[in-house]
C-alpha positions in Angstrom: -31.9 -47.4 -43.0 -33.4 -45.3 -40.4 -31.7 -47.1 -37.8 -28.3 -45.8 -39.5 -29.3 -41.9 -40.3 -30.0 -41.8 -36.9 -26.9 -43.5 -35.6 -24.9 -41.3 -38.4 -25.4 -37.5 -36.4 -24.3 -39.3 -33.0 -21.1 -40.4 -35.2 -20.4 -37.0 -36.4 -21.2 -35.5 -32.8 -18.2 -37.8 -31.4 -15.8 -37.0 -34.2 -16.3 -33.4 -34.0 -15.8 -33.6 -30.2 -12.6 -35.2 -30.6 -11.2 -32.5 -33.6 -12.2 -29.9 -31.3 -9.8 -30.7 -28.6 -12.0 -32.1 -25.4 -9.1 -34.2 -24.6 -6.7 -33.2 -21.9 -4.0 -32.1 -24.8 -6.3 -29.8 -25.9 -4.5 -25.9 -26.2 -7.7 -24.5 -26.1 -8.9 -25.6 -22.9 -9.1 -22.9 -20.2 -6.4 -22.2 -17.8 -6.8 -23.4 -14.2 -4.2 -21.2 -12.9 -4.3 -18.0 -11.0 -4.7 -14.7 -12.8 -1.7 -12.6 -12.3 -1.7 -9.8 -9.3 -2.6 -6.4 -10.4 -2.7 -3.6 -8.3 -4.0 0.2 -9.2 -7.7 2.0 -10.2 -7.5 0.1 -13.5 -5.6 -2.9 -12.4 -2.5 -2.0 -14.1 1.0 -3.8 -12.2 2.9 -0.9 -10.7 5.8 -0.6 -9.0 6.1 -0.7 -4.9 6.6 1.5 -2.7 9.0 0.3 0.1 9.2 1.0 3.5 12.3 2.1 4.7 13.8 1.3 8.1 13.6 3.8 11.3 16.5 2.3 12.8 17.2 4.1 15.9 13.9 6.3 15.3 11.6 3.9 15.4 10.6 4.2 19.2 10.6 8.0 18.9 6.8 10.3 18.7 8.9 13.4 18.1 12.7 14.0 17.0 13.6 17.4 16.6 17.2 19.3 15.5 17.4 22.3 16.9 14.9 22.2 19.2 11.1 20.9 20.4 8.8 23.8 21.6 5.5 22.9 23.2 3.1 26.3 23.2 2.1 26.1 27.1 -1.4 24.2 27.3 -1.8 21.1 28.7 -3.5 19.3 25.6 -0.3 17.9 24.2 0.3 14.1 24.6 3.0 11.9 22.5 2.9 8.3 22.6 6.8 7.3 22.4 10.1 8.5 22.7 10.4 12.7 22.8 14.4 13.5 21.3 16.8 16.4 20.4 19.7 16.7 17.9 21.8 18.5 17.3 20.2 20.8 19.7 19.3 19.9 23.3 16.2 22.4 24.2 13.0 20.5 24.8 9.9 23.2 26.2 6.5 22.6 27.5 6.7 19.5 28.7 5.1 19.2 31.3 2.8 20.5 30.8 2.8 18.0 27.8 3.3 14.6 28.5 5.3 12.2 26.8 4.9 8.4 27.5 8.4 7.1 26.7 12.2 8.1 27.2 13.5 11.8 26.6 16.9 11.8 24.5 18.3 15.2 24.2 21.4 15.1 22.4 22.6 11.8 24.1 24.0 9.0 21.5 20.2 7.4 21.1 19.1 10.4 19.7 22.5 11.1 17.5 22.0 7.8 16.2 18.3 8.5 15.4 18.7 11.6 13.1 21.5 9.4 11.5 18.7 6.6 10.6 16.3 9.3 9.9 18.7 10.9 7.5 19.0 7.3 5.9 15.3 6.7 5.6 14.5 10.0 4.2 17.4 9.7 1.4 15.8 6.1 1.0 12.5 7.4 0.7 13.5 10.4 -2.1 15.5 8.3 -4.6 12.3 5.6 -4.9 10.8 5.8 -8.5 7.5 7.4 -8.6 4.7 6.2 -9.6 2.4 8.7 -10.1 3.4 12.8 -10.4 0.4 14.4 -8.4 2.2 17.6 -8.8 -0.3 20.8 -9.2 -3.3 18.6 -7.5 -4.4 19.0 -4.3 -4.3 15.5 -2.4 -8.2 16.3 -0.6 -10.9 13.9 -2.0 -8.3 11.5 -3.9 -8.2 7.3 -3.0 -4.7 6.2 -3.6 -3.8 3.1 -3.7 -0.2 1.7 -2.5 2.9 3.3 -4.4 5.1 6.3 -4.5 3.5 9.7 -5.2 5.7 12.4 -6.6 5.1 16.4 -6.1 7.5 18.8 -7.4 7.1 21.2 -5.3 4.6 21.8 -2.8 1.8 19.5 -1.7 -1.5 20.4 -0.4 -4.4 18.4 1.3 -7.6 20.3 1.9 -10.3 17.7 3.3 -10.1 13.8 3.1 -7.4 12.0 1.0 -8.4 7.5 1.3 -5.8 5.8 1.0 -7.1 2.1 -0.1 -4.9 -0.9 1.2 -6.9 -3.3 -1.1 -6.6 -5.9 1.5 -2.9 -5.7 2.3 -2.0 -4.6 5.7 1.7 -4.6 4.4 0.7 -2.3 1.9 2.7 1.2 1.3 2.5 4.6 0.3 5.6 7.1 0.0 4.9 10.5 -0.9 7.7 12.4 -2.3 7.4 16.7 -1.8 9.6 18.5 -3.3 9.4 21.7 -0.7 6.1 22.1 1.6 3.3 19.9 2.9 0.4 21.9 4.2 -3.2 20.5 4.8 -6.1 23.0 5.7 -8.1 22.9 8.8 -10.0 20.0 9.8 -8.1 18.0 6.7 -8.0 14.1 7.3 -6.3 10.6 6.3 -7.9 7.9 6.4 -7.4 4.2 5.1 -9.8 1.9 3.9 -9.5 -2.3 2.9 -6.5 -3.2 5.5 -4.4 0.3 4.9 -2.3 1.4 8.1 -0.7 4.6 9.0 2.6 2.6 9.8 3.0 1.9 6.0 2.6 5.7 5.1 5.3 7.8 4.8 5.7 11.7 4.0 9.5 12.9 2.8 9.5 16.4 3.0 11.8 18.6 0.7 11.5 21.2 3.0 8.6 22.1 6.4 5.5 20.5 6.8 2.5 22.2 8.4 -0.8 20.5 10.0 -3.1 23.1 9.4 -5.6 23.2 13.2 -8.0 19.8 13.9 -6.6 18.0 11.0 -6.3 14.3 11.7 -3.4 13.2 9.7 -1.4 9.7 9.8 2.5 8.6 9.0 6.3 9.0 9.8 6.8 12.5 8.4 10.3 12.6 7.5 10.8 16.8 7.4 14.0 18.4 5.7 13.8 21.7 8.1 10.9 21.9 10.5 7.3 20.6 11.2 4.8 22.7 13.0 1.1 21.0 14.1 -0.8 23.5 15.0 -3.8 23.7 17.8 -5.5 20.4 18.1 -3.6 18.9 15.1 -3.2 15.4 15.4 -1.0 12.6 13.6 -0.5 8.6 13.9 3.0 8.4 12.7 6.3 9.9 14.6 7.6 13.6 13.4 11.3 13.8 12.0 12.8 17.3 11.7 16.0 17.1 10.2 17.6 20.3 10.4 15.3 22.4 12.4 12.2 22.5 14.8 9.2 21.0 16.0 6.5 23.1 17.4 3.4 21.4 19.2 0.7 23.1 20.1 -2.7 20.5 21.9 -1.8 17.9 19.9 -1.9 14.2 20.0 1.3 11.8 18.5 1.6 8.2 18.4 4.8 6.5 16.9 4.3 3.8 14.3 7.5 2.8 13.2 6.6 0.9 10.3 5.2 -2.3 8.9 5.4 -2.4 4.9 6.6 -5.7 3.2 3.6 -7.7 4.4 2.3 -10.6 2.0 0.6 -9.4 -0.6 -2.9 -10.8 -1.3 -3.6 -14.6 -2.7 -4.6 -14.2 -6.2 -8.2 -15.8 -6.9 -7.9 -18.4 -8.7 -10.4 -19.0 -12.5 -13.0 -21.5 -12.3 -12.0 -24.7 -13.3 -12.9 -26.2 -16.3 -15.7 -29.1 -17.0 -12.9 -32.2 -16.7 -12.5 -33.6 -20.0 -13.1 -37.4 -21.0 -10.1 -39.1 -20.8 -8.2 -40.1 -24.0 -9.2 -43.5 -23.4 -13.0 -43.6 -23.0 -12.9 -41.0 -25.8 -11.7 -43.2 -28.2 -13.7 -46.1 -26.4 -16.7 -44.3 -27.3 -15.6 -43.9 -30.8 -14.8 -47.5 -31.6 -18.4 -48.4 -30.0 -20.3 -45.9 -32.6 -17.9 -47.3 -35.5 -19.0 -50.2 -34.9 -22.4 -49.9 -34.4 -22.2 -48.2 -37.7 -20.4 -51.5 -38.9 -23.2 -54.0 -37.5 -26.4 -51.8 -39.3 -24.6 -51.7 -42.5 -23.8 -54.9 -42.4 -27.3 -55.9 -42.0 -28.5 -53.4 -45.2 
């Protein structure tokens, strides 16, 4: 008898491991699969931003329209092509320097405010994510997306732009009219963010307010003025008007959005369950040795 109440819980055990679905049938078993990508502050899915192609402008630091004015000092240095059109006037260089090809008015740099035209038309009819209108962009971490302003934008101090480990990752920033950041204002990018995936369209003139260190293609309506000792990683577009330099520093960057996004991580796997087999291997065994001590009652 005591042989049997002590076989009997051990019995039990087994059956109620089998009802509650160890087996590899079981729909309650947890998944093994990845969790689905999320992107955003609160790991909502959003929408992406894409990155729209230079074209022709993609070698250019500085494309003007009607012209490119250099204030006479010797500070100014662009890291690509220098271009003109419709206008042909480029000033101050030298004493500026320019490290690439100078286009004024020729077909390269037709065909360049054509593909500028393109991008920035590209860039406007995106869906935005998130209006910012009313807030000043200084002391904000954004992660990839399009940002919408419905009439001016303003950064005064540091806006972090967070690539959450994406190098492909992008941001568009839609402004209705202006884009003016205050002195010493600065972009930086944290977790695999790059300036080539950052890109300003500009509803009407953007101005880099002195020693700001700003970064992306700014894509201008009318005209974009840096002003002394302003500097940006990214080319400047002027559409339909001018760009005015003044000891500043310009690198092109064409663009690099569309990159892989990151691997998911994966749940923990799940203690493997018995096979169906030895589960009901084991079952049979404790029947019967619940058989064999009644038997002998």
């Amino acid at each position: 008898m005591t042989i049997l109440r002590s076989g009997i819980p051990v019995l039990m055990g087994a059956l109620a491991l089998a009802h509650t679905g160890c087996g590899s049938n079981s729909s309650e078993r947890t998944p093994t699969g990845p969790r689905p990508a999320a992107s955003g502050a609160e790991g909502q899915v959003r929408a992406m931003a894409v990155a729209p192609s230079l074209g022709a402008a993609d070698p250019f630091a500085v494309l003007g329209a009607s012209t490119v004015t250099n204030v006479i000092s010797p500070g100014t240095l662009l890291t690509g092509n220098l271009g003109v059109s419709p206008g042909n006037a480029v000033t101050g260089f030298p004493p500026g320097v320019f490290t690439g090809t100078l286009h004024l008015n020729d077909a390269t740099a037709i065909q360049a405010q054509t593909d500028v035209t393109t991008a920035y038309n590209a860039l406007a009819g995106q869906v935005c994510n998130v209006d910012l209108t009313g807030i000043d962009l200084g002391g904000l971490t954004l992660t990839p997306g399009a940002y919408c302003f419905s009439s001016s934008a303003q950064l005064t101090g540091t806006l972090t732009l967070n690539g959450l480990g994406n190098a492909g990752s992008v941001w568009v920033f839609q402004i209705g009219s202006t884009l003016t950041t205050a002195s010493g204002s600065r972009v930086v990018f944290i977790n695999s963010g790059q300036p080539c995936g950052t890109f300003w369209q500009v509803g009407s003139s953007a101005t880099l307010g002195t020693t700001t260190d700003f970064a992306g293609n700014i894509l201008a309506l009318a005209s974009i003025t840096l002003n002394t000792d302003a500097n940006n990683v990214g080319g400047l577009f002027a559409r339909t008007a001018a760009v005015t330099l003044d000891s500043n520093l310009v690198s092109r960057v064409g663009s690099c959005g569309g990159g892989p996004q990151p691997t998911p991580t994966p749940l923990p796997s799940p203690v493997p369950a018995l096979p169906d087999v030895a589960l009901w291997g084991l079952l049979a065994l404790l029947l019967a040795s619940g058989v064999f001590v009644l038997g002998r009652r």
